[in-house]
C-alpha positions as CSV (number, residue, x, y, z in Angstrom):
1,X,133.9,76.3,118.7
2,X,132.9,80.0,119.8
3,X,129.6,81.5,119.1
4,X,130.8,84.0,117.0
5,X,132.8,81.4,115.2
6,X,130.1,79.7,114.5
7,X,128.4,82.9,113.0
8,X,131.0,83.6,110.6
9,X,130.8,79.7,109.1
10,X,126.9,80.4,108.5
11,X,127.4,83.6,107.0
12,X,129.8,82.1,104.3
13,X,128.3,78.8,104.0
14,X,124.3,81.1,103.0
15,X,126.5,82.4,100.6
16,X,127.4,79.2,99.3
17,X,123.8,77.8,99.3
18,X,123.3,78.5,95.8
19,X,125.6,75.0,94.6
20,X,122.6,72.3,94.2
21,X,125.2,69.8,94.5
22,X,125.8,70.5,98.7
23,X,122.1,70.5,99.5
24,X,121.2,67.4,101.3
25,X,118.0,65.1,100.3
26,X,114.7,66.6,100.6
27,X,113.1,64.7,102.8
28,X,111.8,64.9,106.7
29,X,110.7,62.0,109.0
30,X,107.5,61.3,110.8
31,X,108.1,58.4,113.4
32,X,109.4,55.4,111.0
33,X,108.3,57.2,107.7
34,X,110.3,58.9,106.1
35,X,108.8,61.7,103.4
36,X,110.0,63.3,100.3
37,X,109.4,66.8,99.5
38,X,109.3,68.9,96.5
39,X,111.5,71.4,96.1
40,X,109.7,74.8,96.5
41,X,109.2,77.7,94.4
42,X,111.5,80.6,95.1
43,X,110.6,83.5,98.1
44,X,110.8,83.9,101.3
45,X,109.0,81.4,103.3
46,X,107.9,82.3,107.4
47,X,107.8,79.3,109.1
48,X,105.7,79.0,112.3
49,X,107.5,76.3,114.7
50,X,106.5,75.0,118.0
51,X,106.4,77.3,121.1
52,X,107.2,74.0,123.4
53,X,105.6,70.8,122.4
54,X,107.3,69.5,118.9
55,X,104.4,67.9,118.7
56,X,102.4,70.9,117.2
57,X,104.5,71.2,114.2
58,X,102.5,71.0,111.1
59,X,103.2,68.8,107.9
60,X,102.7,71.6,105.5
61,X,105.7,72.7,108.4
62,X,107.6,69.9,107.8
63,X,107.4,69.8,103.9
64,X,108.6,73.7,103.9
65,X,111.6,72.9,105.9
66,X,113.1,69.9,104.3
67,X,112.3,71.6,100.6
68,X,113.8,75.1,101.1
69,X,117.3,75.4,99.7
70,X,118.2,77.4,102.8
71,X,116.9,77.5,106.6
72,X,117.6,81.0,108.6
73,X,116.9,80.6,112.3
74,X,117.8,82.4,115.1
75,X,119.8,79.8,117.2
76,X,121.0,76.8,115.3
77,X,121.5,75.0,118.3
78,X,117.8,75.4,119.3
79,X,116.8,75.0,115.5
80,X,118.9,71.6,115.1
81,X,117.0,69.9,117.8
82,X,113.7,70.5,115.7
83,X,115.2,69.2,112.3
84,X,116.7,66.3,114.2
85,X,113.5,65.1,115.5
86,X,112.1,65.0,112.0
87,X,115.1,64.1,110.4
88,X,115.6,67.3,108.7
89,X,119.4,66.9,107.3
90,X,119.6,70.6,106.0
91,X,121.9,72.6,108.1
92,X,120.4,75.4,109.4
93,X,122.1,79.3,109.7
94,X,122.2,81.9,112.1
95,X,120.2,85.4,111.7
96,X,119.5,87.4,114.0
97,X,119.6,90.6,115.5
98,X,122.9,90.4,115.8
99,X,124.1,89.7,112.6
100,X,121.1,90.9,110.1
101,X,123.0,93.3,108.6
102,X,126.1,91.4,107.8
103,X,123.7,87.7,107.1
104,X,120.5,89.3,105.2
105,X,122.3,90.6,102.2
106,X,123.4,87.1,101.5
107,X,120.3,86.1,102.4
108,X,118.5,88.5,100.0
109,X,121.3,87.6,97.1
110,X,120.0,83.8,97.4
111,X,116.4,84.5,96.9
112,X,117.5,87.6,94.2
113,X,119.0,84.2,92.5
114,X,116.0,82.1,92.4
115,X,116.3,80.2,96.0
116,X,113.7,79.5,98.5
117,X,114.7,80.4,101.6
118,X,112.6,79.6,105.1
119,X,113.0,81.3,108.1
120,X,111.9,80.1,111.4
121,X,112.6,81.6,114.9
122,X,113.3,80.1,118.0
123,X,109.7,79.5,118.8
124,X,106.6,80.2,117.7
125,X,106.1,82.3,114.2
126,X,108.7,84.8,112.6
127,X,108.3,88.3,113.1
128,X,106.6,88.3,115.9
129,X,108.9,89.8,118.6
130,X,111.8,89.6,116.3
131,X,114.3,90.8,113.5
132,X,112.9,88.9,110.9
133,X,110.7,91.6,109.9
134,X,113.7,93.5,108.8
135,X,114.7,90.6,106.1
136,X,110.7,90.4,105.3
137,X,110.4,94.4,104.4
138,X,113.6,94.0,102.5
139,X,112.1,90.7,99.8
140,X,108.9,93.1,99.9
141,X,110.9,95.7,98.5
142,X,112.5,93.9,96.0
143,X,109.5,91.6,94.6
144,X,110.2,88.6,96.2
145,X,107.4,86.2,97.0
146,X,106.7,86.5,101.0
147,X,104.7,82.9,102.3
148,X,103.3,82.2,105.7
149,X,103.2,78.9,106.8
150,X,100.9,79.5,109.9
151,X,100.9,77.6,113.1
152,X,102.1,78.0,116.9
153,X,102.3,81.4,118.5
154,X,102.6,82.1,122.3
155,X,100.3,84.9,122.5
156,X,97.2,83.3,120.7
157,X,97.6,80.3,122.7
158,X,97.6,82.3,125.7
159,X,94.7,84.6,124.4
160,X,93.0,81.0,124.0
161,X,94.4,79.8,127.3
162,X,93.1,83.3,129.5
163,X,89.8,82.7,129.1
164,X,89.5,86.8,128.5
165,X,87.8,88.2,125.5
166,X,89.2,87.7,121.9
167,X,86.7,90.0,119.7
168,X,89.7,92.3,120.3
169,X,92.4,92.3,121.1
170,X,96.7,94.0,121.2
171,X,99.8,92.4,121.2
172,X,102.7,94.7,122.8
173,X,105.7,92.6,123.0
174,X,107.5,93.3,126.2
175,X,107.0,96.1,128.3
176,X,110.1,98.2,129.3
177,X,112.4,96.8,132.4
178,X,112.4,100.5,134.1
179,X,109.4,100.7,136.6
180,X,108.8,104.4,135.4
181,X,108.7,103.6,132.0
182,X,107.2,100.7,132.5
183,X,104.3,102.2,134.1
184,X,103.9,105.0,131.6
185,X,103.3,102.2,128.7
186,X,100.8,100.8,130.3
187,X,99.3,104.3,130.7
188,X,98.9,104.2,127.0
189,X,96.7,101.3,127.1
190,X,94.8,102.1,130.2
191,X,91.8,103.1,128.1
192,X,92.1,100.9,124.8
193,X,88.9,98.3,124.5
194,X,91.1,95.5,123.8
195,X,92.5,92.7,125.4
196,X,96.1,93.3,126.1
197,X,99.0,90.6,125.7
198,X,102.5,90.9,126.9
199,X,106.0,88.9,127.1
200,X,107.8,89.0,130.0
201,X,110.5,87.3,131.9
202,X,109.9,85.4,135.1
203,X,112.1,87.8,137.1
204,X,110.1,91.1,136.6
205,X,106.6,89.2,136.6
206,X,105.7,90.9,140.1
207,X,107.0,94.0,139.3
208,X,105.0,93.7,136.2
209,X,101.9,92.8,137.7
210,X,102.4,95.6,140.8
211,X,102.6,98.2,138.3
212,X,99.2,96.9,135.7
213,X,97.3,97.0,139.0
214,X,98.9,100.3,140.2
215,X,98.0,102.0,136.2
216,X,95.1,99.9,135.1
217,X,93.6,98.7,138.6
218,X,93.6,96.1,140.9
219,X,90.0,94.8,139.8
220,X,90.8,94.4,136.2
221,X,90.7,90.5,134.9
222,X,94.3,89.1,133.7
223,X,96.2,85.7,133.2
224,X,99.5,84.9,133.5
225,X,100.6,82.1,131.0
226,X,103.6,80.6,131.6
227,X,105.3,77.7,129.9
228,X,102.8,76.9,127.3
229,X,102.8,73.6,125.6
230,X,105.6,72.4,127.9
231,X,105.7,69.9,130.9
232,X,104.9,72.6,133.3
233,X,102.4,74.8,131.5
234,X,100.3,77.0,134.2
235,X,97.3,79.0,133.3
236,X,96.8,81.5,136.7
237,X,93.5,83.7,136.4
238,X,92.3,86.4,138.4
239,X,92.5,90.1,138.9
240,X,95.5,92.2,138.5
241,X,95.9,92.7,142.4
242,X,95.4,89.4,143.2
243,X,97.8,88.2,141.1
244,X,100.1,90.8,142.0
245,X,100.0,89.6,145.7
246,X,100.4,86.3,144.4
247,X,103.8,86.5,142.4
248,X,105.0,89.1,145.3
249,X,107.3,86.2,146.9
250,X,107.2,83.4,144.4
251,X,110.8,82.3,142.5
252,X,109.1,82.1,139.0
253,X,110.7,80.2,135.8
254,X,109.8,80.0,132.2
255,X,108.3,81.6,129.4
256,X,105.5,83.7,130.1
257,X,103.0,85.6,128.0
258,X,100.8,88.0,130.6
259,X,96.9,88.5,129.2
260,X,95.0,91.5,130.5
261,X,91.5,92.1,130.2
262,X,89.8,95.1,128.6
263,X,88.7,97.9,130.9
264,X,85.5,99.1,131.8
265,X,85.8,102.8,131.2
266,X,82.7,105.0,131.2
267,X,80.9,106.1,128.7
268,X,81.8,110.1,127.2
269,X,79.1,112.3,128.5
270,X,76.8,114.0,125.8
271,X,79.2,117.3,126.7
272,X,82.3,115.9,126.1
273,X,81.6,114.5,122.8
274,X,80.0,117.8,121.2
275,X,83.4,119.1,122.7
276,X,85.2,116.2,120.6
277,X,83.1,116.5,117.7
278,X,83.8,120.7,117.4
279,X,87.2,119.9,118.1
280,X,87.8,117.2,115.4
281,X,85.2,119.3,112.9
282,X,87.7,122.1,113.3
283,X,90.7,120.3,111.8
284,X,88.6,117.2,109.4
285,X,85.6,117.1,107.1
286,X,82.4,116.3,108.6
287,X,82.1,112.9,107.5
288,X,86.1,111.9,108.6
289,X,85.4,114.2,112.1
290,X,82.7,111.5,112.6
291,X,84.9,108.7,111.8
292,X,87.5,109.1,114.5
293,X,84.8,110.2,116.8
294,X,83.5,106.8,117.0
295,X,87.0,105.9,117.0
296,X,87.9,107.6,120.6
297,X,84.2,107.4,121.7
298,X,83.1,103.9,120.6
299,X,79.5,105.7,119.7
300,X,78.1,104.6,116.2
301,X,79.2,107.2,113.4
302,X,75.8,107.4,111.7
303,X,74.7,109.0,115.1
304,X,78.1,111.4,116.1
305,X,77.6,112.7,112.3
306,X,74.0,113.6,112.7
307,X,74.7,115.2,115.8
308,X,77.7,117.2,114.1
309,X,75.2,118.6,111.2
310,X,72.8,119.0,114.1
311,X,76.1,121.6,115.7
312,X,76.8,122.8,112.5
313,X,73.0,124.4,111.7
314,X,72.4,125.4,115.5
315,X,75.6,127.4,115.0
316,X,74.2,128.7,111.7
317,X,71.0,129.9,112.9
318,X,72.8,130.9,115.8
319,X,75.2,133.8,113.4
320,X,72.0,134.7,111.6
């Protein structure tokens, strides 16, 4: 059967998932046991799954799945594995980009009828990276009950994994295949105090990691993560450049979730934020001028807005 066969059947049978009667038993399997589960309370329920290792499934995973009157996933091929393992008898259908706007209305007229409804990706947690934000700002919308069930993500686990710091830190999705563009995203970023995270497939990693150390510089610290959880999970620190040099030659494979480290950019001198501050106290009250001052400046805002009244009556004395 085709692929887009196989689309069409899910989209009628989601439609169809309201009958009580063609729902399967409720119940998943751990090793030998096998476990009920209740039937849950109707919304929308985001279902983190494992990013390699079933293993790291959770129970409170497990109970969600096998009580929902309707799985969404991305893939049902990929999806099926996971319920098989568990023993997970509800049949699982298709949404994705691809189909959202023909699958979610049916999806939304389930849970508008009183169904629960849990939507998983691929990998990892829902709406990260994918369209199931669309179908999430759509039960929002309507008042229907939106539930995380936390657990696996590829970029905290390669946050965890980099060693880099975690105070802060920004998640970007993937960067754009086009060296040019490429490079001018990462411009954005060059000065951001965070630790940056990225997907990216294995066969623009070096041309990735060439253009970080070209824009953000061959000294800054990075990680590349690839295959987390999985048989061959790797965990390769260094700086960009190094790294860079590193990938130039090498036939890469897997997943792979690129951590870089926050710059050290220097501080604003006292010049260039009385500039910032007469700038921003142009177009913002005082106390807001302050605000995004120590914002863009990292300064403390109890100091920037002192300094502003101190600019404000120097100027006043200074007319009179």
């Amino acid at each position: 059967m085709t692929r887009k066969h196989t689309q069409s059947r899910a989209e009628t049978d989601a439609g169809k998932a309201s009958d009580p009667a063609a729902q399967p038993e409720r119940q998943f399997r751990i090793g030998a046991h096998e476990v009920d589960a209740r039937p849950l309370s109707p919304g929308l329920y985001l279902v983190a799954t494992p990013i390699g290792n079933l293993g790291d499934i959770s129970i409170r995973a497990l109970e969600t799945l096998a009580g929902a009157d309707i799985i969404a996933c991305e893939d049902t091929r990929v999806s099926r594995v996971l319920l098989d393992r568990f023993g997970i008898t509800t049949r699982p259908y298709a949404y994705h980009e691809h189909n959202a706007e023909r699958v979610g209305p049916k999806l939304m007229a389930a849970l508008d009828a009183g169904k629960s409804v849990a939507l998983i990706s691929d990998a990892g947690t829902p709406l990260i990276s994918d369209p199931g934000y669309r179908l999430s700002q759509t039960a929002i919308e309507a008042g229907v009950p939106v539930i995380p069930i936390p657990g696996a993500s590829a970029p905290m686990a390669a946050l965890v994994a980099s060693g880099l710091p975690s105070d802060a830190f920004l998640f970007a999705g993937f960067l754009p295949s086009k060296d040019k563009a490429r490079r001018d995203r990462l411009g954005e970023f060059k000065t951001v105090a965070a630790t940056l995270m990225f997907f990216e497939s294995p066969n623009r990693l070096a041309a990735c990691l060439k253009s970080a150390a070209d824009v953000l510089g061959t000294d800054r610290p990075a990680a590349v993560c690839r295959e987390l959880t999985k048989a061959f999970e790797e965990v390769r620190r260094g700086p960009l450049g190094e790294l860079a040099a590193q990938y130039e030659d090498e036939n890469v494979r897997g997943e792979i979730v690129l951590v870089i480290g926050p710059g050290s950019t220097p501080l604003p001198s006292e010049t260039d934020v009385d500039a910032l501050l007469a700038k921003l106290a142009a177009e913002l009250p005082a106390g807001k001028a302050a605000t995004e001052a120590a914002r863009l400046t990292g300064f403390p805002r109890k100091d920037l807005y002192q300094r502003l009244l101190d600019m404000k009556d120097l100027a006043a004395k200074g007319e009179a």
